[in-house]
DOTOR-785803 format. One record per residue (C-alpha): z, x, y; residue in one letter. Coordinates in steps of 0.05 Angstrom, whole numbers. Each point is the difference from the previous one (the first is absolute). Example, Ala and Ser with C-alpha at 12.3 -4.5 7.8 and 13.67 -1.06 7.14 Angstrom:
ATOM|zz|xx|yy|aa
ATOM|156|246|-90|A
ATOM|-13|27|69|S
END
This chain:
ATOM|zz|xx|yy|aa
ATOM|2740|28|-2167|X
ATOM|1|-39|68|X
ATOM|34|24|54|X
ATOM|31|-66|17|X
ATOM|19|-56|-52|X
ATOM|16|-70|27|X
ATOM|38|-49|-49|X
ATOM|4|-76|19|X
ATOM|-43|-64|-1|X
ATOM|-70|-9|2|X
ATOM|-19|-69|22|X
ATOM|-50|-56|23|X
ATOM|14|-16|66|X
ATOM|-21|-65|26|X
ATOM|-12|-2|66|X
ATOM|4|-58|35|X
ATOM|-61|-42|50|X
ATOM|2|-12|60|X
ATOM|40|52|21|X
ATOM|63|-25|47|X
ATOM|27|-46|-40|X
ATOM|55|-7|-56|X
ATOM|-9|5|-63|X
ATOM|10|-76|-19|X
ATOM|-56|-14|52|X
ATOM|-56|49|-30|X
ATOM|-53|-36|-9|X
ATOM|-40|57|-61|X
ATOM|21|75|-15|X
ATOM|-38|57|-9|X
ATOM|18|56|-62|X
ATOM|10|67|24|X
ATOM|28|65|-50|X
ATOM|80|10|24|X
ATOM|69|19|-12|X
ATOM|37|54|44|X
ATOM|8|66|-38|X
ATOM|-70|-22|-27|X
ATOM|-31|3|80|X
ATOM|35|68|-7|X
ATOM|-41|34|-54|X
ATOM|-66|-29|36|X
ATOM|20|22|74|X
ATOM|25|67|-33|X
ATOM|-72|7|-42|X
ATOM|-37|-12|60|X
ATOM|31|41|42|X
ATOM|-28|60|-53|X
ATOM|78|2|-38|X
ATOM|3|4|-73|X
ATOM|38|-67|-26|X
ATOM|16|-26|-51|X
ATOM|35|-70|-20|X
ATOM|44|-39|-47|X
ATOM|-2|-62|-12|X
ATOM|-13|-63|-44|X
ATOM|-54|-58|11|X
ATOM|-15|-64|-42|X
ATOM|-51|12|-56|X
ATOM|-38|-55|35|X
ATOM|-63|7|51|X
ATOM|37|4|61|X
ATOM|36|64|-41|X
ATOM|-70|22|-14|X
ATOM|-28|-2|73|X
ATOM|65|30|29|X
ATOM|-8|60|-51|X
ATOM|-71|10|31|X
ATOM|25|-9|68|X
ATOM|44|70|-12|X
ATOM|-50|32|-44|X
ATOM|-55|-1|47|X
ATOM|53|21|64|X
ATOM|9|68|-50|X
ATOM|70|-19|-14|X
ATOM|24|33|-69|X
ATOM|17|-69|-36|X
ATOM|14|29|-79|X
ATOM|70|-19|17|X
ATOM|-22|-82|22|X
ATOM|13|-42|-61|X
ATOM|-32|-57|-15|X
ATOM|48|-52|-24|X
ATOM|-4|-58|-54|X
ATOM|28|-64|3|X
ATOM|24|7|74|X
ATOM|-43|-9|61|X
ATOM|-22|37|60|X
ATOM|45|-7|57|X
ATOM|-27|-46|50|X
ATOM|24|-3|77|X
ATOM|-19|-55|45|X
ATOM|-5|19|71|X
ATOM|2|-30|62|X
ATOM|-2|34|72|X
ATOM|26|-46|57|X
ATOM|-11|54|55|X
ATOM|-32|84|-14|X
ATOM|76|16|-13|X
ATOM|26|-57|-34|X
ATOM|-6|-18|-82|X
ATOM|25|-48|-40|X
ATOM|-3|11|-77|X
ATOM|2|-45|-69|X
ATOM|-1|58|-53|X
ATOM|-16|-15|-82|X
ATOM|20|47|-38|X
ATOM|-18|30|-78|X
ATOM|-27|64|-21|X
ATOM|35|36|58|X
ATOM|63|-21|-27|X
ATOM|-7|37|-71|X
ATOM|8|70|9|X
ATOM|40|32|-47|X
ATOM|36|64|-10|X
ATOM|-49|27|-63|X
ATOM|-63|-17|43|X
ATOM|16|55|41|X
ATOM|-26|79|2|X
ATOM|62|43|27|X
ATOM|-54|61|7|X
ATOM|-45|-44|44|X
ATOM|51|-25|37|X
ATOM|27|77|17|X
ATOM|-60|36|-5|X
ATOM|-15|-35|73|X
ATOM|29|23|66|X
ATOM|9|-61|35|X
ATOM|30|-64|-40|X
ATOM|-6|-71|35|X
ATOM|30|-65|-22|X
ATOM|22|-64|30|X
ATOM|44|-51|-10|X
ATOM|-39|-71|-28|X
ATOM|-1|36|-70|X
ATOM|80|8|6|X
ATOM|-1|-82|12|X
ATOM|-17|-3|-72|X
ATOM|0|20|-71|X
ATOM|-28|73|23|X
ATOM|60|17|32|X
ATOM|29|50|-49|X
ATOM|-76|39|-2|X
ATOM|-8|0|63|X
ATOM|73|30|14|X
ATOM|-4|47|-62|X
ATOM|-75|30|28|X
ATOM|45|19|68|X
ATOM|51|24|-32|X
ATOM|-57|49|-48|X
ATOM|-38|15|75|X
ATOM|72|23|36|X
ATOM|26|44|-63|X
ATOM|-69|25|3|X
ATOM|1|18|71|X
ATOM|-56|-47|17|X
ATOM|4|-23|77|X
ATOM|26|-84|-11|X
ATOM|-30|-49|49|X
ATOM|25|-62|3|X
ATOM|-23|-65|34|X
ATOM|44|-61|-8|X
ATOM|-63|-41|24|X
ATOM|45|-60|-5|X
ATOM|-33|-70|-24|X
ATOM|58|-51|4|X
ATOM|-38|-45|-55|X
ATOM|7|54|-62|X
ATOM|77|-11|22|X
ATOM|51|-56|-19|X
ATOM|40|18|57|X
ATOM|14|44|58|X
ATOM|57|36|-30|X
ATOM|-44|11|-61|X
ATOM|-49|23|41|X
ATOM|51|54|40|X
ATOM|36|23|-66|X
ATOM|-75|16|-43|X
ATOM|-33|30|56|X
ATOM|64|43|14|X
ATOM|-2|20|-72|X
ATOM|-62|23|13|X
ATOM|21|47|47|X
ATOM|29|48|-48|X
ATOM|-24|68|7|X
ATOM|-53|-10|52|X
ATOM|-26|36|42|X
ATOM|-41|-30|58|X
ATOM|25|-74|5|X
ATOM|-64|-38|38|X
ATOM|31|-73|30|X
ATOM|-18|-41|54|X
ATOM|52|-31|50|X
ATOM|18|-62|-48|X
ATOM|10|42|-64|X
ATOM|36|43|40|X
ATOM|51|-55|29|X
ATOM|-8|-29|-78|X
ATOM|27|78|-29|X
ATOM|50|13|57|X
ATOM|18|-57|41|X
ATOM|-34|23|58|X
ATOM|-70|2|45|X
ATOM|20|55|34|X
ATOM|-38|60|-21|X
ATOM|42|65|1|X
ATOM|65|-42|-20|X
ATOM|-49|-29|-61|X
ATOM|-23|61|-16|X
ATOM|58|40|5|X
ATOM|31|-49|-56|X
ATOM|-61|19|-43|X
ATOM|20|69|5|X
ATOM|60|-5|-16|X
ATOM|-18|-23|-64|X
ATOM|-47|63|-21|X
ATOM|-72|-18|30|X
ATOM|-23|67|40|X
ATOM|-48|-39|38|X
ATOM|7|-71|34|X
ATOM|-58|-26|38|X
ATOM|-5|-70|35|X
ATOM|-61|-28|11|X
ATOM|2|-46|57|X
ATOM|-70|-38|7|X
ATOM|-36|3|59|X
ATOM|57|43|30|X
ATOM|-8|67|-46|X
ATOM|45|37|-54|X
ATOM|76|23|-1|X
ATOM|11|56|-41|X
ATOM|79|43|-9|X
ATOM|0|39|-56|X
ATOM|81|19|31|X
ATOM|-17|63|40|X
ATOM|-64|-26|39|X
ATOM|-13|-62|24|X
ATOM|-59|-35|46|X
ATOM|-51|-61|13|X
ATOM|-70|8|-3|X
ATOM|-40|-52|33|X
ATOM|-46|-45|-36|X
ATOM|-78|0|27|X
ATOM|-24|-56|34|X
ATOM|-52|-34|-47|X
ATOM|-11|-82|2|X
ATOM|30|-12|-51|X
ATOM|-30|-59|-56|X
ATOM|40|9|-70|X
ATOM|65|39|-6|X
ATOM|-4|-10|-75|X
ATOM|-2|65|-42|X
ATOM|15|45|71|X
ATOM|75|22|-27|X
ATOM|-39|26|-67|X
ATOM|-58|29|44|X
ATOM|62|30|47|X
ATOM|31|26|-68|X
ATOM|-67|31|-30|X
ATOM|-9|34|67|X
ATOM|71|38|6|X
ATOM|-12|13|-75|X
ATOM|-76|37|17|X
ATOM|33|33|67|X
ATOM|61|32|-41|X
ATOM|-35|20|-57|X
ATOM|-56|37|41|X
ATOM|60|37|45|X
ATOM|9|28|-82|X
ATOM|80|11|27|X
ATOM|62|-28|-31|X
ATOM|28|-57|39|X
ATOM|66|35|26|X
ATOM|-46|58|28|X
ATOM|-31|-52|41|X
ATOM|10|15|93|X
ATOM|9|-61|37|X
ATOM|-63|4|26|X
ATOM|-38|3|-67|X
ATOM|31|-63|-19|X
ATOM|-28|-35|57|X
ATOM|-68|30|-20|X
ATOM|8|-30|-59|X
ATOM|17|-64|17|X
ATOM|-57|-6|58|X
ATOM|-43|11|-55|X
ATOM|33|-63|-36|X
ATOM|0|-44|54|X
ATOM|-70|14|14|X
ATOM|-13|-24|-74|X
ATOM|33|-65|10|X
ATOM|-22|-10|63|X
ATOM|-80|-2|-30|X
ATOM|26|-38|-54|X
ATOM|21|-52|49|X
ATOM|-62|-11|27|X
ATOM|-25|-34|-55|X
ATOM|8|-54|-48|X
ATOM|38|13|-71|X
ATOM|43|51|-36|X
ATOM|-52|48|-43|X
ATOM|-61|-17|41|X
ATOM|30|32|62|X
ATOM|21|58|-27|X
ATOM|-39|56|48|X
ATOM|-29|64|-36|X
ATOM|19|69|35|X
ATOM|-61|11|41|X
ATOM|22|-65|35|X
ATOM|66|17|19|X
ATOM|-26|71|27|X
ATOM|-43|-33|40|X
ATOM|52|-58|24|X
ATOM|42|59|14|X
ATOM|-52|39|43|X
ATOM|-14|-62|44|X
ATOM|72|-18|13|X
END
């Protein structure tokens, strides 16, 4: 059983040519294997963790290459379901500046999970459960919330990462109200400054995050682009600085920053609460220096760095 299961969407993502412009000015796009918790399991594999994910793709070929895509990253995928009659999920991207994207998101197969397609045992057998919230958009939502529910009985660490994309949405309050529901039971709440403001009405980071924790999560932590991480988990709390890189593409760096805090804590092998100040911070160096890499290059999976990368990005810096 993997260490790690990741449940969410697995999708093409179209990226957008020339770069800089909007998305109703692209002139072709480019297919490239995406999908949040799906960057997860890949940045988790290669940075030598166990994963596994669930999931559902179209039984069509872009299902097909997607399920390759995993399969050859080492990702566990007996729990990715191929799905007929409904399509693979499609997102159309656009990046006006290295931090800026604008999305038009089709959706199918990752809207079909059900309650029966799901393994309790799998789900608990892991030590580290990760969802976010574009499957809670949709007809997954009860799976999806049911699989958290199975993880936190189960005393399996809950991250969560709203990774908020307005178009799965009809509104803003829908938005707020299912990514709130989402936050039931977890434990390490991942946002960055505008899904914070969206959650709790605020930018500011230890009023934000104290919010969070006062609705259960154990562990809040802000990432704030080119200016670092936030993390209060209500006895402790600090900034660590992002590193300097030139950055090209921020798409995919909040998964790559997720993958790497998952990696950091699972190799401390303590329980979250035990955690000192200071070994948080560890941690989430480790993180930033995952998304920072990430950054430097163009798309979601393909930037994903392995671990001997990051040790060596670390040593440098």
């Amino acid at each position: 059983m993997p260490e790690v299961v990741s449940l969410g969407e697995l999708v093409v993502d179209m990226f957008g040519r020339p770069a800089g412009v909007a998305l109703k000015e692209v002139g072709t796009f480019m297919p490239a294997p995406g999908g949040a918790p799906a960057n997860v399991a890949v940045a988790l594999a290669r940075l030598g963790v166990e994963v596994g994910f669930i999931g559902g793709v179209g039984d069509d070929p872009f299902g097909e290459g997607l399920t390759e895509v995993l399969k050859s990253e080492g990702v566990d995928i007996t729990h990715l379901q191929a799905i007929k009659d409904s399509p693979t999920m499609v997102s159309f991207v656009a990046s006006a500046s290295p931090v800026e994207q604008d999305f038009t998101i089709y959706r199918g197969a990752d809207t079909k999970l059900r309650l029966e397609d799901l393994d309790r045992e799998y789900i608990t057998s892991a030590k580290v459960f990760l969802y976010g919230s574009v499957t809670l958009s949709g007809g997954s939502r009860e799976a999806v919330l049911q699989a958290a529910r199975w993880a936190k009985e189960d005393n399996v660490l809950v991250v969560y990462d709203p990774n908020w994309r307005p178009a799965v949405w009809p509104d803003l309050e829908g938005a707020r109200d299912g990514i709130l529901k989402g936050l039931e039971g977890v434990d390490v709440c991942k946002v960055n400054e505008t899904e914070l403001e969206l959650i709790t009405g605020t930018r500011e980071c230890q009023g934000g995050s104290n919010r969070l924790l006062d609705r259960g999560v154990q562990l809040c932590l802000i990432t704030l682009g080119s200016e670092g991480t936030y993390f209060n988990n209500g006895l402790v709390h600090d900034h660590v600085p992002a590193f300097p890189v030139e950055a090209v593409d921020s798409t995919g760096c909040g998964d790559a920053f997720c993958a790497g805090f998952t990696a950091a804590l699972l190799e401390t092998k303590k329980i979250l609460g035990n955690l000192r100040g200071s070994e948080l911070s560890d941690i989430v160096r480790f993180a930033n220096a995952v998304s920072a890499i990430s950054a430097t290059q163009t798309g979601a999976m393909a930037s994903l760095p392995r671990r001997n990368e990051v040790n060596a990005f670390l040593q440098r810096m």
